[in-house]
C-alpha positions in Angstrom: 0.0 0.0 0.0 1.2 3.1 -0.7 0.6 5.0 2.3 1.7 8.4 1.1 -0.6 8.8 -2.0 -3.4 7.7 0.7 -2.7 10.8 2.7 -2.2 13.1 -0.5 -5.5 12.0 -1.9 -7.3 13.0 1.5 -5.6 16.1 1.3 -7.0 16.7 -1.9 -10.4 15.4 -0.7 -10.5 17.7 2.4 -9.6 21.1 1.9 -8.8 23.8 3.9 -9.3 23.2 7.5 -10.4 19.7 7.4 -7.8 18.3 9.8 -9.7 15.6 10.9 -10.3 13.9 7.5 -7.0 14.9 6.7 -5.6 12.0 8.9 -8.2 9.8 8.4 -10.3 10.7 12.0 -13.7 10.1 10.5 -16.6 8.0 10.5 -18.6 6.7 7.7 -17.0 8.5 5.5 -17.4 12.3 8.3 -15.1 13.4 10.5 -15.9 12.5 14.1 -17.1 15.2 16.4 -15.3 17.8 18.6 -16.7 15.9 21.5 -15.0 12.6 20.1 -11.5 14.2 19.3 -11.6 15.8 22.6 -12.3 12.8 24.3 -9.3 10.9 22.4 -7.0 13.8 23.4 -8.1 13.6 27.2 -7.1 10.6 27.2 -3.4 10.6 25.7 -3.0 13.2 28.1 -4.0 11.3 31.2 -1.7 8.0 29.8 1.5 10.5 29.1 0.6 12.3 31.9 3.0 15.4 30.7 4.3 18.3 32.8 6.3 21.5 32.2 9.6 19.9 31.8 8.8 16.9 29.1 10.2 16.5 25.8 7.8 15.0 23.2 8.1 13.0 20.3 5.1 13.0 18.3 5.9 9.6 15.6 3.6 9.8 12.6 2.6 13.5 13.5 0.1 14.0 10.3 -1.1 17.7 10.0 0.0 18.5 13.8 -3.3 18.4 14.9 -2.4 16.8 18.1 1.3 17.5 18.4 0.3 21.6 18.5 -1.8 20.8 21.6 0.6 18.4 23.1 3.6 20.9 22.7 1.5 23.7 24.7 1.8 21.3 27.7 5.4 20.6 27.5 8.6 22.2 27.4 8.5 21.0 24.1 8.0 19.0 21.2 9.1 17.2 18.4 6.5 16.0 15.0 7.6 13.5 12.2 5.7 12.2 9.5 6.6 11.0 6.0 4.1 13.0 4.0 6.1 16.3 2.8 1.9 17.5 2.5 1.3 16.8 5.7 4.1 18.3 7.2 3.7 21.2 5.4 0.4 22.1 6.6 1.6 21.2 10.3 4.1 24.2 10.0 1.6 26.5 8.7 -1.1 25.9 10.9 -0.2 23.7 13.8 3.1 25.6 14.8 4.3 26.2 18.6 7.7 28.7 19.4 8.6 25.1 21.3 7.7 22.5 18.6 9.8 21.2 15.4 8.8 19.3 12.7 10.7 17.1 10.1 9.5 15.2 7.1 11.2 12.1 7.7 10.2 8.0 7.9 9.7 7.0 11.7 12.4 3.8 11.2 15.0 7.3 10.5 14.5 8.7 13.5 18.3 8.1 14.6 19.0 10.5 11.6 17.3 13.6 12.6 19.2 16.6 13.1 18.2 16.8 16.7 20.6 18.4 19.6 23.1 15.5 20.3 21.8 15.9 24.4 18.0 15.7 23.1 16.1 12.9 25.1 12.7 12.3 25.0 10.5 11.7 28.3 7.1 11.2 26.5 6.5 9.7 22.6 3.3 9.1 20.9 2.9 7.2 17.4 -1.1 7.3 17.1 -3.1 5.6 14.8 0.2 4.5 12.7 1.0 1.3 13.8 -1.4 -0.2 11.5 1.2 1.1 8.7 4.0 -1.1 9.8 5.2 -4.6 10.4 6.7 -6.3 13.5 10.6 -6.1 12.0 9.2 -2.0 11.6 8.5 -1.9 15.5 11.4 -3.3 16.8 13.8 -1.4 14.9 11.4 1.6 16.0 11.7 0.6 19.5 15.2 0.0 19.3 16.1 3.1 18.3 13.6 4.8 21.0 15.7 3.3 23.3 18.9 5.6 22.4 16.1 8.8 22.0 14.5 8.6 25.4 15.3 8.9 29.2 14.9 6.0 31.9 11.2 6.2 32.9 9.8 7.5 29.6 6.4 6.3 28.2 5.6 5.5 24.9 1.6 5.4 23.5 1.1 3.6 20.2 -2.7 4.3 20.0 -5.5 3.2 18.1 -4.0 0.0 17.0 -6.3 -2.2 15.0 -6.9 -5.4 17.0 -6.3 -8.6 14.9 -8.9 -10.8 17.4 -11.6 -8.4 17.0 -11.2 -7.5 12.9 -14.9 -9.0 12.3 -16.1 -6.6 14.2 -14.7 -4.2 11.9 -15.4 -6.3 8.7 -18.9 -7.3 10.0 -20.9 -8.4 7.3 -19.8 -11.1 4.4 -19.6 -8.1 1.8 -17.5 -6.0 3.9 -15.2 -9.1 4.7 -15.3 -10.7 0.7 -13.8 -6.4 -0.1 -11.5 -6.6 2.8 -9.6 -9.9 0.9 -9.9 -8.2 -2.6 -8.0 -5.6 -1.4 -5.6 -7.5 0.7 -4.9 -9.3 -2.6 -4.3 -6.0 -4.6 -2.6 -4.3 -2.4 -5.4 -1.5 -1.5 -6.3 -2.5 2.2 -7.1 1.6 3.5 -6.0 -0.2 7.2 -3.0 -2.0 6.7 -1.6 -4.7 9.8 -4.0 -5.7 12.4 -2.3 -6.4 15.4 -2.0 -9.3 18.4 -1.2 -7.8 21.7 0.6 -10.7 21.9 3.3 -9.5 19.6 3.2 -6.0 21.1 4.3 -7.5 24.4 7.2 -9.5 23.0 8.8 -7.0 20.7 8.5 -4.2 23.6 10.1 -7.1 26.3 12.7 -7.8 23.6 14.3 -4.1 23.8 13.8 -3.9 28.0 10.0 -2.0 27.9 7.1 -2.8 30.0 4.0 -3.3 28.3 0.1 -2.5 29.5 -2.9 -1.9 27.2 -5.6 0.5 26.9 -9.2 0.8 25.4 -10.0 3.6 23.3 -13.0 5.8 24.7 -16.5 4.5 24.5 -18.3 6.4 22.1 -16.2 6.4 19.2 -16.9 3.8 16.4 -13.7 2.5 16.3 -13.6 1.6 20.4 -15.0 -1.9 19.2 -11.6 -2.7 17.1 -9.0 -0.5 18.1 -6.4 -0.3 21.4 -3.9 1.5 23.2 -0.1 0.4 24.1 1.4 1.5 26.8 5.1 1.4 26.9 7.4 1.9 29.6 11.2 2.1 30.3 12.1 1.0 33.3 14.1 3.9 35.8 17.3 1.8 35.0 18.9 -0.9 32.9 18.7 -3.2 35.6 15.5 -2.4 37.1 12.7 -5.1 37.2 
């Protein structure tokens, strides 16, 4: 799947200050409500619990629609996404005096031109996970590792849940379109994921690992979870 002509075409497809749609936030084809997004960003907030003196990485940024709001609550923040597009409209209208943002694939991380001392105490990849495999996430974790400080929590959100995909794909029609375009290479989700395989890849680089469910409410709470990622306050600890 080409992921990046997926996010120019819903560029194209919502204009202006569509942010929502933008990143793929929507419902039946509509962007959820204000209520819903708020509700999604109490909670990231209450799981990264962030204060005045956090750095955050925001993974797979999008348009900055979160990462503006995050950065407001930190000392400060860094966004990275793939899509030029994206990235472009996060610097024109999601942009904080505190807050960077680099076009650059989340597996580079290691290669952005970052302060040598920068370490991150909070990171977020939401809604991305789906876009990658499980070689993807451990060299992703791996390299967290050397980007972080002891005690930092990582949130990969909104991960589609490979046991409950038929609840997604819930009718025969929906699941015969979901193979077809498996098959050619069109699936709009990409990998649905075993918690299973979270926990071993995050226990493989030293990381506890907890889950979360994604606010009732929202459509996708059916399908979709939360990871929650820990380092532990030393290389010995635990």
């Amino acid at each position: 799947m080409d992921w990046n002509k997926q996010y120019r075409d819903r560029i194209l497809k919502s204009p202006g200050e569509d942010y929502l749609s933008q990143v793929g936030h929507t419902e039946q084809g509509q962007p959820i409500t204000q209520e819903q997004f708020e509700n999604l960003f109490s909670q990231i907030v209450q799981i990264l619990d962030i204060g005045p003196d956090d750095w955050v990485l925001d993974l797979c940024c999008g348009n900055g629609l979160f990462t503006q709001r995050l950065a407001k609550l930190a000392k400060g923040a860094v966004g990275v996404d793939m899509s030029a597009e994206l990235i472009d409209i996060a610097r024109s209208d999601h942009a904080a005096p505190n807050l960077s943002y680099y076009t650059a694939d989340a597996r580079c991380i290691d290669s952005l031109p970052l302060a040598s001392d920068t370490r991150f105490s909070k990171v977020i990849m939401y809604a991305a996970l789906q876009h990658f495999q499980e070689d993807d996430l451990r060299v992703l974790l791996q390299k967290l590792i050397g980007l972080t400080k002891p005690k930092s929590v990582y949130l990969i959100g909104f991960i589609p849940d490979f046991d409950l995909a038929d609840r997604f794909y819930n009718t025969p029609e929906r699941r015969a379109e979901r193979d077809r375009r498996i098959a050619d290479g069109t699936d709009p989700i990409g990998e649905w994921w075993k918690r299973d395989t979270l926990r071993r890849c995050a226990r493989e680089v030293g990381l506890d690992c907890m889950f979360e469910d994604v606010p009732a409410g929202l459509h996708a709470s059916c399908y979709r979870f939360h990871a929650v990622l820990k380092r532990p306050e030393s290389e010995h600890s635990g």
